[in-house]
C-alpha positions in Angstrom: 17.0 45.6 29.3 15.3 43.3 31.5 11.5 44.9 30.4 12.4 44.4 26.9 12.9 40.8 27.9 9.7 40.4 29.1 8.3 42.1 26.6 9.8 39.8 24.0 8.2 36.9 25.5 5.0 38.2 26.7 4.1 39.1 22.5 5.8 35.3 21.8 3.4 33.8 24.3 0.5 36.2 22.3 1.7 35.2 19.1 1.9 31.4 20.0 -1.4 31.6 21.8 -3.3 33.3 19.3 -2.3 30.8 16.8 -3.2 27.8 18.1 -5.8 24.9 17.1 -9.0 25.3 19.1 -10.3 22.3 21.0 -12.4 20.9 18.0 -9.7 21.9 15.2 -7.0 20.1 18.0 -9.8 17.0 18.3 -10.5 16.6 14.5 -6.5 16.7 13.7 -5.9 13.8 16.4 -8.6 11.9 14.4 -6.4 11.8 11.3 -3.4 10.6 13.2 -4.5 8.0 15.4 -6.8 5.2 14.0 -10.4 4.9 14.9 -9.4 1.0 14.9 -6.3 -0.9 15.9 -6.2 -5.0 14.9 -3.1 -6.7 15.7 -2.0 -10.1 15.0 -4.9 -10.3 12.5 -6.7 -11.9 9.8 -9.1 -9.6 7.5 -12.0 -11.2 4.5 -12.7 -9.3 1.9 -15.8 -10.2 -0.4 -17.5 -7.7 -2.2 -19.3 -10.1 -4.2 -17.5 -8.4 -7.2 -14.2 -10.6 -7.1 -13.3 -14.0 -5.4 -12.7 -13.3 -1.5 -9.0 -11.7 -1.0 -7.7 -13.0 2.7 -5.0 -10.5 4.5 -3.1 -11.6 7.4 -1.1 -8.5 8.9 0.8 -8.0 12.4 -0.9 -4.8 12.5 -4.6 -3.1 10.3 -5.0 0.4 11.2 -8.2 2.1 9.9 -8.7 5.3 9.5 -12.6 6.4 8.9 -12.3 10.2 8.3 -9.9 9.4 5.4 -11.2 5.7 4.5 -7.4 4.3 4.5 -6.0 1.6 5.9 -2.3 0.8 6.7 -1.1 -2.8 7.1 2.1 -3.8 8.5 3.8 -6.9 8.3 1.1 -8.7 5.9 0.5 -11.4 3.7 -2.5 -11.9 1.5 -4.2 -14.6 -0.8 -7.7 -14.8 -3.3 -8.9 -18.5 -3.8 -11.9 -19.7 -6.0 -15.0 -21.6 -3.9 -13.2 -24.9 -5.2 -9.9 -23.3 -3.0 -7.9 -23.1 -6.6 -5.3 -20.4 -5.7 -5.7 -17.0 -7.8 -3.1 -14.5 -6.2 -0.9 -14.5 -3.2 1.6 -12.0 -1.8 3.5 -10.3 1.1 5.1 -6.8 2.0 6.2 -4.8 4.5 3.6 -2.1 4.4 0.2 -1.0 2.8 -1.5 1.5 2.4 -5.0 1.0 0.7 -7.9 3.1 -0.3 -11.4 1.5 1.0 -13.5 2.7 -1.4 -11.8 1.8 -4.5 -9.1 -0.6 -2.5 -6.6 0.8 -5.2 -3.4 0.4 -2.9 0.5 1.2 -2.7 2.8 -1.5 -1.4 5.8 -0.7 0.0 9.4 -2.8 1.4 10.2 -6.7 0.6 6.8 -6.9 -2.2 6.6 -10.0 -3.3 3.1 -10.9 -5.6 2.5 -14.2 -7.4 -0.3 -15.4 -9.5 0.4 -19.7 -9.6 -1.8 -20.2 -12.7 0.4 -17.8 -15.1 3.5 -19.3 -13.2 4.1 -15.3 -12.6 6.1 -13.6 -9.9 6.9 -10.1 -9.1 9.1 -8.9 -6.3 9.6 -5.3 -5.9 10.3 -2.7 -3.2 7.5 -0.1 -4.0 4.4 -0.9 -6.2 1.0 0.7 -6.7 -2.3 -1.4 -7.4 -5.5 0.1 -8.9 -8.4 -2.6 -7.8 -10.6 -2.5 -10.4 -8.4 -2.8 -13.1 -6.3 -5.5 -11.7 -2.6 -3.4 -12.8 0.0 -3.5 -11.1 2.3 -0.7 -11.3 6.4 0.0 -10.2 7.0 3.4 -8.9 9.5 5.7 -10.4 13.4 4.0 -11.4 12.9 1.0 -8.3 14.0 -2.0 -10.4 11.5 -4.9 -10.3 12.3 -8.6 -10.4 9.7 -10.8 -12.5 9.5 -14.8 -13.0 7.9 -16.5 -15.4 6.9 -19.4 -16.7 9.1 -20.8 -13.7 12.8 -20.4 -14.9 13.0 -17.3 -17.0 13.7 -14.1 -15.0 13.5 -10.4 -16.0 14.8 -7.3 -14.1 13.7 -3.8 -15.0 12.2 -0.5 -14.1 8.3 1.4 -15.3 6.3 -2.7 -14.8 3.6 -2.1 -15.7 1.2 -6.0 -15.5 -2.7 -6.1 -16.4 -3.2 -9.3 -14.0 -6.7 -9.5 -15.2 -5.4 -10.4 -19.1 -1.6 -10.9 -18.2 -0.5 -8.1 -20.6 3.6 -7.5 -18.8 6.0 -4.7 -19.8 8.8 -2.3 -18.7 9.8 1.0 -19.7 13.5 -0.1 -19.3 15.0 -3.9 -19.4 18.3 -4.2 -17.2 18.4 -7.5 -17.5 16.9 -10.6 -19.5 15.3 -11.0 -23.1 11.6 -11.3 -24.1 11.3 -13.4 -27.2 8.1 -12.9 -29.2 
């Protein structure tokens, strides 16, 4: 009895040894967990010359290089004109955004105005493709949007083109859009 015990964990420790990562499979995985670049408390420009400059302020920016992503924690962010006009401001809980196309998906207390259409979206999960300035809600998470300063509507599917201010749900829970 006792040598089938050993047995039985000499071919575990075989089976468990022969399928581990080696040192540069173990190394390369760690790189995709742990940041290659930790800022906390901090304040991040972006100006791609494309757009007007966006500003992020985030308790935490974790970037990732082998997978270009970074997650923000905590954040707030704003886009001004030169002449400091306001464009777009915001806040949530987490973010995690592609740096090459900076398409993004928001996530917890979401909260995204734009002064100049008097528009403002909260939400608990939202997606955000970049270039095409549309703002997404994900799945049946009920969004919250203000307009036009006193009117409010509450539905599921948003779907917002920021660039041309083209709004609509799949499903209105709450409020009337008169056209």
């Amino acid at each position: 009895m006792r040598k089938m015990v050993v047995l039985g964990m000499v071919l575990a420790s075989l089976l468990l040894f022969s399928c581990s990562l080696s040192p540069e499979q173990e190394a390369y995985a760690r790189t995709l967990e742990l940041p290659d670049l930790k800022l906390t408390n901090a304040t991040y420009r972006l100006d791609r010359g494309d757009n007007e400059p966006l500003s992020v302020t985030a308790s935490e920016i974790s970037l990732y290089d082998a997978t270009n992503k970074a997650i923000l924690s905590n954040f707030s962010f704003t886009q001004t004109r030169a002449d400091g006009t306001l464009l777009l401001q915001g806040r949530a809980k987490r973010a995690e955004v592609d740096l090459i196309s900076y398409d993004a998906e928001l996530t917890g207390s979401i909260q995204v105005e734009k002064p100049s259409d008097k528009l403002l979206v909260e939400a608990e999960h939202l997606v955000w493709h970049h270039e095409q300035q549309h703002l997404l809600s994900v799945g049946d998470e009920m969004v919250t949007l203000q307009f036009e300063g006193n009117k409010t509507i509450r539905g599921t599917g948003l779907d917002i083109q920021l660039r041309d201010g083209d709004v609509s749900f799949t499903q209105l829970q709450e409020g009337v859009i008169v056209l």
